[in-house]
MDAnalysis code that builds the backbone (N, CA, C; Angstrom):
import MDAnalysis as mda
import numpy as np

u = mda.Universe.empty(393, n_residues=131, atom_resindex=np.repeat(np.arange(131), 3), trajectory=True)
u.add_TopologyAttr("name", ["N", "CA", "C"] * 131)
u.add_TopologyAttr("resid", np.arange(1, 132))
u.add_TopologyAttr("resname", ["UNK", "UNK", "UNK", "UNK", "UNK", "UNK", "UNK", "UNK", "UNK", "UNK", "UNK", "UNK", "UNK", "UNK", "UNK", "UNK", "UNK", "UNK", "UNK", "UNK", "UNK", "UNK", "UNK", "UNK", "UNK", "UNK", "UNK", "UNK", "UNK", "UNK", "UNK", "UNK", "UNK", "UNK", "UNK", "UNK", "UNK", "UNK", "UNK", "UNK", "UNK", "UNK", "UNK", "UNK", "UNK", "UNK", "UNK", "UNK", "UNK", "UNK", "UNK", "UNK", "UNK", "UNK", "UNK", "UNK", "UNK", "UNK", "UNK", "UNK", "UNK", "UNK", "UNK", "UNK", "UNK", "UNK", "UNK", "UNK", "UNK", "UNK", "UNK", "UNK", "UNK", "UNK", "UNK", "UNK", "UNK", "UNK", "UNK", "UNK", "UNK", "UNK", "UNK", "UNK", "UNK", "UNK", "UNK", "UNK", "UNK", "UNK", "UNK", "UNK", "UNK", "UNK", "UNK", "UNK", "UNK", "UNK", "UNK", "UNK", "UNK", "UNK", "UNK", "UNK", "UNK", "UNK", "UNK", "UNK", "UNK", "UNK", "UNK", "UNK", "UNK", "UNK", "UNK", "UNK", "UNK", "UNK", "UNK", "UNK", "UNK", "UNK", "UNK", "UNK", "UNK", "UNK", "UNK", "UNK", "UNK", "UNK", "UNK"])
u.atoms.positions = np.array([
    [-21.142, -2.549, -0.986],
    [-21.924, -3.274, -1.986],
    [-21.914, -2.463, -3.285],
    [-21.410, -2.878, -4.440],
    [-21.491, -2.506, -5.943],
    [-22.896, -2.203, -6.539],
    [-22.978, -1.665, -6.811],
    [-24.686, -1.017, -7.683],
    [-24.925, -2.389, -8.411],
    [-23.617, -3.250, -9.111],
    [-24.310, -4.346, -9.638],
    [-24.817, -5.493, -8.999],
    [-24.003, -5.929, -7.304],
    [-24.321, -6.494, -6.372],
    [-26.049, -6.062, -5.921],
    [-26.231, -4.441, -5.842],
    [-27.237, -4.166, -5.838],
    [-28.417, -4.713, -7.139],
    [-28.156, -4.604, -8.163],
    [-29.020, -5.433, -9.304],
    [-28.731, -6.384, -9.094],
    [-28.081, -7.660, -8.378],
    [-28.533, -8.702, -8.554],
    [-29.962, -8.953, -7.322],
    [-29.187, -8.329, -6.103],
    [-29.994, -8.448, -4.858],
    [-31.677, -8.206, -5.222],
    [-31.914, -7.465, -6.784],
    [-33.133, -6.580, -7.145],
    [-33.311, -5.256, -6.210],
    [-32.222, -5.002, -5.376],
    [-32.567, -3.618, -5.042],
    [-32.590, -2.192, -6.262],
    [-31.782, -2.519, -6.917],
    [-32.077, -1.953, -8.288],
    [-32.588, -2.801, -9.085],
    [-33.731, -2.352, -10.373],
    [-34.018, -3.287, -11.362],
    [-33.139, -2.782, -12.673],
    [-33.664, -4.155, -13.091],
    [-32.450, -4.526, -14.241],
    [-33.418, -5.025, -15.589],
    [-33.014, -4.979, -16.758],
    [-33.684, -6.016, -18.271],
    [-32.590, -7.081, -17.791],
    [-33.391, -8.239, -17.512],
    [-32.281, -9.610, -16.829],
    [-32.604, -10.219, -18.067],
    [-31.188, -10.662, -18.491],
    [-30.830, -11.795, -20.010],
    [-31.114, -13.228, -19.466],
    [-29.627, -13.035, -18.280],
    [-29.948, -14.613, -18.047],
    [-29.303, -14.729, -16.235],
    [-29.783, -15.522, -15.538],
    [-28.873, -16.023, -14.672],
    [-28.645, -17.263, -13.588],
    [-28.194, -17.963, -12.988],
    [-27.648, -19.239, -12.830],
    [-27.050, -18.792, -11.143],
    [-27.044, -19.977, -10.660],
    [-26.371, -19.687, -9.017],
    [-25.450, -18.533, -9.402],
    [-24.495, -18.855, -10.084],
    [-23.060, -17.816, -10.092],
    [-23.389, -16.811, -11.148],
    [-23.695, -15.977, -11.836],
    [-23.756, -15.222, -13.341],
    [-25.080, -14.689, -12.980],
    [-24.622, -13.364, -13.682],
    [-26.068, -12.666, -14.161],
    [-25.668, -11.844, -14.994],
    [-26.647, -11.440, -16.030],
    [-26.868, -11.233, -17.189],
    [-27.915, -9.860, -17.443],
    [-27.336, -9.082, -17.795],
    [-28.513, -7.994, -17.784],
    [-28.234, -6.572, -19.331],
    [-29.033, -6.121, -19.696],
    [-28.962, -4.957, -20.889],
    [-28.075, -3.900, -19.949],
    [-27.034, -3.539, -20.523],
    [-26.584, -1.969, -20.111],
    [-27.498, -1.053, -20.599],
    [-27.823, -0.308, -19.564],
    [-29.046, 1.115, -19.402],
    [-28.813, 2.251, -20.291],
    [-27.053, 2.460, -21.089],
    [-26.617, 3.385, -21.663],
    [-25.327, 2.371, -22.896],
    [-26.276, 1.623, -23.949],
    [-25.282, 0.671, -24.259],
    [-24.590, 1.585, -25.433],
    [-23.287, 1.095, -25.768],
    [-22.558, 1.286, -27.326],
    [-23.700, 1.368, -28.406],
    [-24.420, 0.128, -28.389],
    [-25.616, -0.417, -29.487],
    [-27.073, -1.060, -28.933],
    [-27.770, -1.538, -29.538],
    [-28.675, -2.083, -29.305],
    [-28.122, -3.064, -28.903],
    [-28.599, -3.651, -27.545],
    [-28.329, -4.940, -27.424],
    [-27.136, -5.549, -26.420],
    [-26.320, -4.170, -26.161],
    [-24.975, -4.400, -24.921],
    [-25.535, -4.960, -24.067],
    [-25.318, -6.021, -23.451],
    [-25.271, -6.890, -22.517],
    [-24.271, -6.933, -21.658],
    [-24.338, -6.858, -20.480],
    [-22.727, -7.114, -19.424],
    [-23.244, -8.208, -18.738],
    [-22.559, -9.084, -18.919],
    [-22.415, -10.311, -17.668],
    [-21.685, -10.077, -16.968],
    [-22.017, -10.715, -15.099],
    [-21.035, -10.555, -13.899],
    [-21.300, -11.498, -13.356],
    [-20.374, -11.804, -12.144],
    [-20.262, -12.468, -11.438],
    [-21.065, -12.408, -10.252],
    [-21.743, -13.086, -9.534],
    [-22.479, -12.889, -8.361],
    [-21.257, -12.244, -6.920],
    [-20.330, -13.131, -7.214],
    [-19.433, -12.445, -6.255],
    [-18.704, -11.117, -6.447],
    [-18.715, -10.492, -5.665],
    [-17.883, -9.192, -5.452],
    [-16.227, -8.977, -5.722],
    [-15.936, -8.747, -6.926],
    [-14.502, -8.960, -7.119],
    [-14.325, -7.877, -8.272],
    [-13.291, -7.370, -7.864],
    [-12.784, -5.911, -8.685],
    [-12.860, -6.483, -10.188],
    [-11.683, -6.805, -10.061],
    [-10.794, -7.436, -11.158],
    [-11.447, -8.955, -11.944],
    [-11.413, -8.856, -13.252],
    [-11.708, -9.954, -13.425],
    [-10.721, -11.385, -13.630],
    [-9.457, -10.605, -13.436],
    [-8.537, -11.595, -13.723],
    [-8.568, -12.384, -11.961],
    [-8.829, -11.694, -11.069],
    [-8.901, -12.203, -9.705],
    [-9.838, -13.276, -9.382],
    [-10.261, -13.396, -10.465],
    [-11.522, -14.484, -10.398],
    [-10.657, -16.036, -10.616],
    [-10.489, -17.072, -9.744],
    [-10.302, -18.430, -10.123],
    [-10.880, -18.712, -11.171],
    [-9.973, -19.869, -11.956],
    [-9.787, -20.429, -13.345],
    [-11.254, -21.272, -13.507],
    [-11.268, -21.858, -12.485],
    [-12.832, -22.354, -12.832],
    [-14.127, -21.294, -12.894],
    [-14.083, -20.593, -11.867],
    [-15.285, -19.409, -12.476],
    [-14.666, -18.607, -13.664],
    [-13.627, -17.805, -14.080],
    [-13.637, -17.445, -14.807],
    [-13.869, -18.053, -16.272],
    [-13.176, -19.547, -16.072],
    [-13.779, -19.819, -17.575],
    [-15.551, -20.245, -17.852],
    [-16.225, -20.845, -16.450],
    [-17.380, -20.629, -16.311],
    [-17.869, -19.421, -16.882],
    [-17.531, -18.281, -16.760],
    [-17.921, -16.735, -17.105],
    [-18.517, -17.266, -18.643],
    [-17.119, -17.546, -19.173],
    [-17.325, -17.642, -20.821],
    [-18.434, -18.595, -20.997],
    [-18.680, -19.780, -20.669],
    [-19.738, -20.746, -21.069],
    [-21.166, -20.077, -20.452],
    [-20.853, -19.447, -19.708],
    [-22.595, -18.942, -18.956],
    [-22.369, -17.923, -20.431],
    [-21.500, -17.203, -21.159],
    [-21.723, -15.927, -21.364],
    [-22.438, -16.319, -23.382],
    [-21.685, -17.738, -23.145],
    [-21.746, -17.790, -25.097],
    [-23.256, -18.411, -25.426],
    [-24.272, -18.995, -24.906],
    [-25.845, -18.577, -25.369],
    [-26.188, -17.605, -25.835],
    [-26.043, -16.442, -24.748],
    [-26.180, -15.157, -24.585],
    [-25.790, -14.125, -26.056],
    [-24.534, -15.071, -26.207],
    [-23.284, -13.840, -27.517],
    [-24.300, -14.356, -28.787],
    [-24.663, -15.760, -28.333],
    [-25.272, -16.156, -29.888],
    [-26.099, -15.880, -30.264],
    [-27.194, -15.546, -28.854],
    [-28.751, -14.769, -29.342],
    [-28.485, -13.942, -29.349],
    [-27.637, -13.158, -29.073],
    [-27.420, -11.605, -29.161],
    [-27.027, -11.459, -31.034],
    [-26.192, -12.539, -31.300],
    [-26.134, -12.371, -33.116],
    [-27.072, -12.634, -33.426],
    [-27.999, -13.538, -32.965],
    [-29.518, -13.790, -33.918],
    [-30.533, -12.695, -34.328],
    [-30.231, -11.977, -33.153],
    [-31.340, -10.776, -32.875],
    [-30.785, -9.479, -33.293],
    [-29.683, -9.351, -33.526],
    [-29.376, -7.811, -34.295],
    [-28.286, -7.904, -35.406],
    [-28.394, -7.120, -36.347],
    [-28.082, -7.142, -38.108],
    [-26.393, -6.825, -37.714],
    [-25.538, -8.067, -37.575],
    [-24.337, -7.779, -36.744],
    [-23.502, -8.808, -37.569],
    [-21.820, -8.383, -37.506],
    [-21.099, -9.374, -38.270],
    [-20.530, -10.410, -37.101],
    [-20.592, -10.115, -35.649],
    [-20.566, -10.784, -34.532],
    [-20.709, -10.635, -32.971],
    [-20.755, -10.926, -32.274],
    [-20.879, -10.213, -30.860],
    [-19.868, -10.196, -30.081],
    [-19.229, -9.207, -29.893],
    [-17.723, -9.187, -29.513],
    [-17.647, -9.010, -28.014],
    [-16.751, -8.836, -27.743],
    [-16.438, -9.204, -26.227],
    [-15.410, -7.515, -25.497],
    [-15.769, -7.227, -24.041],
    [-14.404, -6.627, -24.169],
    [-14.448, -6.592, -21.891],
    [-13.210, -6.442, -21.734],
    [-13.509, -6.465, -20.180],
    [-12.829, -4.879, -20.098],
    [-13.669, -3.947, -19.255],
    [-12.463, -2.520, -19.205],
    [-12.435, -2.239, -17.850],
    [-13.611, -2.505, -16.840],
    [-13.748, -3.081, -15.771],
    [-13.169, -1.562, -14.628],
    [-13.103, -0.674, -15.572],
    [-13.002, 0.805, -14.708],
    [-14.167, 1.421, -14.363],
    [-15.491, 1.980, -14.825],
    [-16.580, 2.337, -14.210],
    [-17.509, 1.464, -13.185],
    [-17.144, 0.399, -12.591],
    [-17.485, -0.291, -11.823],
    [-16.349, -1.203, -11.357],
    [-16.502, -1.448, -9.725],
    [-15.694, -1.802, -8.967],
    [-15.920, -3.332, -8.996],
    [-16.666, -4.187, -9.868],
    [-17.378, -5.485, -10.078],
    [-17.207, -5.979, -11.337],
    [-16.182, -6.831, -11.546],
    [-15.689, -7.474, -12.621],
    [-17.464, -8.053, -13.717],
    [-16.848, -7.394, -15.218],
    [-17.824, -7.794, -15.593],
    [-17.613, -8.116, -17.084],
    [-18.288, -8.308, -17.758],
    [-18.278, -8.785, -19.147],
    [-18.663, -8.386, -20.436],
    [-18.435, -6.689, -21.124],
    [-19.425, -6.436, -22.017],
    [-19.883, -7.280, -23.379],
    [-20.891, -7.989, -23.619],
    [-21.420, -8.446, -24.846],
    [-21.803, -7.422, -26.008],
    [-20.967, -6.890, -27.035],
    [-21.491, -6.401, -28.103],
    [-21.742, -6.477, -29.310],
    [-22.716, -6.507, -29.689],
    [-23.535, -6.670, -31.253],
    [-22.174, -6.010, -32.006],
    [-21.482, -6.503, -32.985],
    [-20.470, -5.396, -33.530],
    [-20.589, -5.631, -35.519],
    [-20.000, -4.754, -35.721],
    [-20.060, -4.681, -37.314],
    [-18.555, -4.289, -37.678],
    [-18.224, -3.480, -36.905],
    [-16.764, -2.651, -37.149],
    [-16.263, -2.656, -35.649],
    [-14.853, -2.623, -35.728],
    [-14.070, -2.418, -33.857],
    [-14.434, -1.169, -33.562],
    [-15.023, 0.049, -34.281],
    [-15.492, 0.881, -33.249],
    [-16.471, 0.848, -32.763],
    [-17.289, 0.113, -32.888],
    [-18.458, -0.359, -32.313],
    [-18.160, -0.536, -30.577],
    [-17.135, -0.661, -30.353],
    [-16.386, -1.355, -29.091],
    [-15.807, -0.126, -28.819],
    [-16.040, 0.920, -29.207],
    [-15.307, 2.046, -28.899],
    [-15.959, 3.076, -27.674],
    [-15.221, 2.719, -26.440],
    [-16.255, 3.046, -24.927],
    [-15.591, 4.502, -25.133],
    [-15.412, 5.342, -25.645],
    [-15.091, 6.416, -25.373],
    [-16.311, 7.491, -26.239],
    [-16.574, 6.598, -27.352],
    [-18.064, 7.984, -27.649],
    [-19.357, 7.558, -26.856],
    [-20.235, 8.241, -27.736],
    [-21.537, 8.104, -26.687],
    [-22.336, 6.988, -27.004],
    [-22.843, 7.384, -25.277],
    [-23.459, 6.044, -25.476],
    [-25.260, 6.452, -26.112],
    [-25.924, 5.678, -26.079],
    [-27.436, 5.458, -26.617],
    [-28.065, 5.994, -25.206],
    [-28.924, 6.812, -25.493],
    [-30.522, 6.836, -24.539],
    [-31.277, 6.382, -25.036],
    [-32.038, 4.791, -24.144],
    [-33.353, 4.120, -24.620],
    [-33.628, 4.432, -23.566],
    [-35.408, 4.069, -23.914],
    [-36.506, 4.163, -23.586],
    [-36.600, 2.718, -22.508],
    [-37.524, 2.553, -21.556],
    [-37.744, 1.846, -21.319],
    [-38.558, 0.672, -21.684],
    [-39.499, 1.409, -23.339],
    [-39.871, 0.015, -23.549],
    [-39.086, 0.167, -25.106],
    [-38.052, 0.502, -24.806],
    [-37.124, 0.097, -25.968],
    [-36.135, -0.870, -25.691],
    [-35.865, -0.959, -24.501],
    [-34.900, -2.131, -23.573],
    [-35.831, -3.366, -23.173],
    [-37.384, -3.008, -23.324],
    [-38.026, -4.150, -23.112],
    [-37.719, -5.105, -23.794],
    [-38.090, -4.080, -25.316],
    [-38.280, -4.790, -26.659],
    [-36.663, -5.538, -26.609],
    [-35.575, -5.199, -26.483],
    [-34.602, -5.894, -26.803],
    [-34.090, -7.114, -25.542],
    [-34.658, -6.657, -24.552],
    [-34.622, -7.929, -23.279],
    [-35.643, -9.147, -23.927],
    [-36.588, -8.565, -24.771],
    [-37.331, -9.978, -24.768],
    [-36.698, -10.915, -26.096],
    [-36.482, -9.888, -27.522],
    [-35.708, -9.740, -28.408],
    [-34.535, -11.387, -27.971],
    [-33.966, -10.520, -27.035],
    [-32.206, -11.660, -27.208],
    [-32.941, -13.122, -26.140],
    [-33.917, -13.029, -25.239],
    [-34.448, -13.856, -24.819],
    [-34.982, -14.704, -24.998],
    [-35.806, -14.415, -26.278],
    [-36.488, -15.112, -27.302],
    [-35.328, -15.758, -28.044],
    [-34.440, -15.586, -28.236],
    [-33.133, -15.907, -29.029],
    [-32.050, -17.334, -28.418],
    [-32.700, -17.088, -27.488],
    [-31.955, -17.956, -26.076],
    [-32.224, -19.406, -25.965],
    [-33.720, -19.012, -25.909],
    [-34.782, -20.361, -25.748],
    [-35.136, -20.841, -27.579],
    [-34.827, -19.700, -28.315],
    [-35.022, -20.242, -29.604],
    [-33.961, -21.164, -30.437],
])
């Protein structure tokens, strides 16, 4: 079982964005920016290209609410996308607030928040959702 299989199960907790029979939606704990979001799949699958054509393009429609409140809610020129799908064995989806392509750049560091600094931005893009 994947640590993210584990956050969906709630054996780990999570800031949950959004989620639906198949998809879940949650803040990365150590994001690029304010506001990284990874969407996954409920099922257990490495790769995201291994995912059938109907869930995978499902991925994208569960994922674009999400990209849009994520632009509403932070001072961004768009919310970019990227799959790198190596630190976890569970195909997933990063959502990022971006201004510049290094923004998307997984090789510097990442952010330490607070926990009610991830509140503030779980409720933040949530509010964004339903708004």
């Amino acid at each position: 079982m994947t640590i993210f299989s584990k956050i969906i199960a709630g054996e780990i907790p999570s800031y949950k964005i959004a989620e639906d029979e198949r998809f879940y939606a949650f803040l990365d704990i150590f994001p690029l920016v304010e506001g990284h979001t990874l969407v996954i799949p409920k099922i257990e699958v490495d790769n995201m290209f291994d995912l059938d054509e109907n869930y995978l393009s499902a991925l994208l429609v569960f994922a674009k609410p999400i990209a849009k409140a994520i632009e509403k809610s932070f001072d961004c020129n768009r919310c970019g996308m990227a799959v790198v799908g190596l630190e976890v064995p569970h195909a997933h989806l990063h959502l990022v607030p971006i201004n510049t392509i290094d923004d998307l750049n997984f090789t510097r560091g990442k952010l330490k928040m607070t926990n009610e600094q991830l509140k503030s931005i779980q409720e933040k893009i949530i509010g964004n959702i339903k708004g």
